[in-house]
Legacy VTK file of the C-alpha trace (Angstrom):
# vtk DataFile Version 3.0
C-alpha trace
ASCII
DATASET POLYDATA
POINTS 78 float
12.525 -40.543 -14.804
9.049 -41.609 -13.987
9.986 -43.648 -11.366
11.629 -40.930 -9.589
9.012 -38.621 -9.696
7.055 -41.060 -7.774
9.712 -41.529 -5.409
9.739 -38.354 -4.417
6.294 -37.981 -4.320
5.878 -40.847 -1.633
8.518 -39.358 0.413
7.087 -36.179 0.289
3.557 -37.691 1.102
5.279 -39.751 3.953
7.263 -37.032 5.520
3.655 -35.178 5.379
1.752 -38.014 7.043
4.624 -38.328 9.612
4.284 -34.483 10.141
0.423 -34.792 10.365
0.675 -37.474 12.939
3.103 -35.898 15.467
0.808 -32.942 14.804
-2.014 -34.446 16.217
0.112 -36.347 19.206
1.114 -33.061 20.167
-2.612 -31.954 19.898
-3.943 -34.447 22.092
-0.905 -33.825 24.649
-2.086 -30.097 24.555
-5.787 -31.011 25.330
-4.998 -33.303 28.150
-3.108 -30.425 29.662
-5.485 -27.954 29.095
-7.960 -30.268 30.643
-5.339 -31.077 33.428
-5.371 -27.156 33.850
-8.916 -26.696 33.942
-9.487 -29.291 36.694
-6.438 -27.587 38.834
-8.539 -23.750 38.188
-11.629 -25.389 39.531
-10.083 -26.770 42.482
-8.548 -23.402 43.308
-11.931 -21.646 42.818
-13.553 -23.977 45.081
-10.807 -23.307 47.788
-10.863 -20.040 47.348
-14.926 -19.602 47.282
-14.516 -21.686 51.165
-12.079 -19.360 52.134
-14.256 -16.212 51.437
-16.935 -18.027 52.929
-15.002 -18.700 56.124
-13.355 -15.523 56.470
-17.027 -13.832 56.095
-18.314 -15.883 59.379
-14.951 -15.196 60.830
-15.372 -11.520 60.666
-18.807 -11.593 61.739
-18.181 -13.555 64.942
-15.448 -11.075 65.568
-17.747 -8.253 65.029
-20.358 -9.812 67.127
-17.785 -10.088 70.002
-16.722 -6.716 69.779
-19.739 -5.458 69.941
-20.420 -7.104 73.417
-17.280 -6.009 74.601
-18.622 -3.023 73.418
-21.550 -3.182 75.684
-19.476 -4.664 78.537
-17.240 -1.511 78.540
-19.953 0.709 78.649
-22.094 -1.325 81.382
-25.194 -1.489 79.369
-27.490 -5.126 78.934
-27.523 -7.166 75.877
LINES 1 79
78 0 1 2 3 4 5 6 7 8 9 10 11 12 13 14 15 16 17 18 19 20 21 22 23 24 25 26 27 28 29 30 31 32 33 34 35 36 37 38 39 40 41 42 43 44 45 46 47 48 49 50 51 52 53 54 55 56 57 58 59 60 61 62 63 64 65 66 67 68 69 70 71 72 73 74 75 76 77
């Protein structure tokens, strides 16, 4: 009767141990892919920071145009 209170026990322990390990596999698998995620948000801020950056000199060469075609159409000297 003893015995088999032990038994049980140690399977009980063993099923918690197993449970406690693929726990923390699946813990570790989560952090790698939050770091993996992380990484992949940073590279997507940087691209989209360069954008910004090169639509902002885009627009203000195309502004500085205009505004000499602006002055061509009216005939007056930079």
């Amino acid at each position: 009767m003893v015995m088999d209170l032990f038994n049980v026990l140690e399977e009980k322990l063993e099923a918690a141990l197993k449970q406690f390990e693929d726990l923390k596999k699946a813990n570790g698998e989560l952090q790698k892919s939050l770091a993996d995620k992380d990484q992949a948000l940073k590279e997507a801020q940087a691209a989209v920071e360069k954008i910004t950056r090169e639509r902002e000199m885009v627009r203000q060469r195309v502004d500085k145009i205009l505004e000499r075609l602006k002055i061509l159409d009216t005939g007056e000297k930079a």
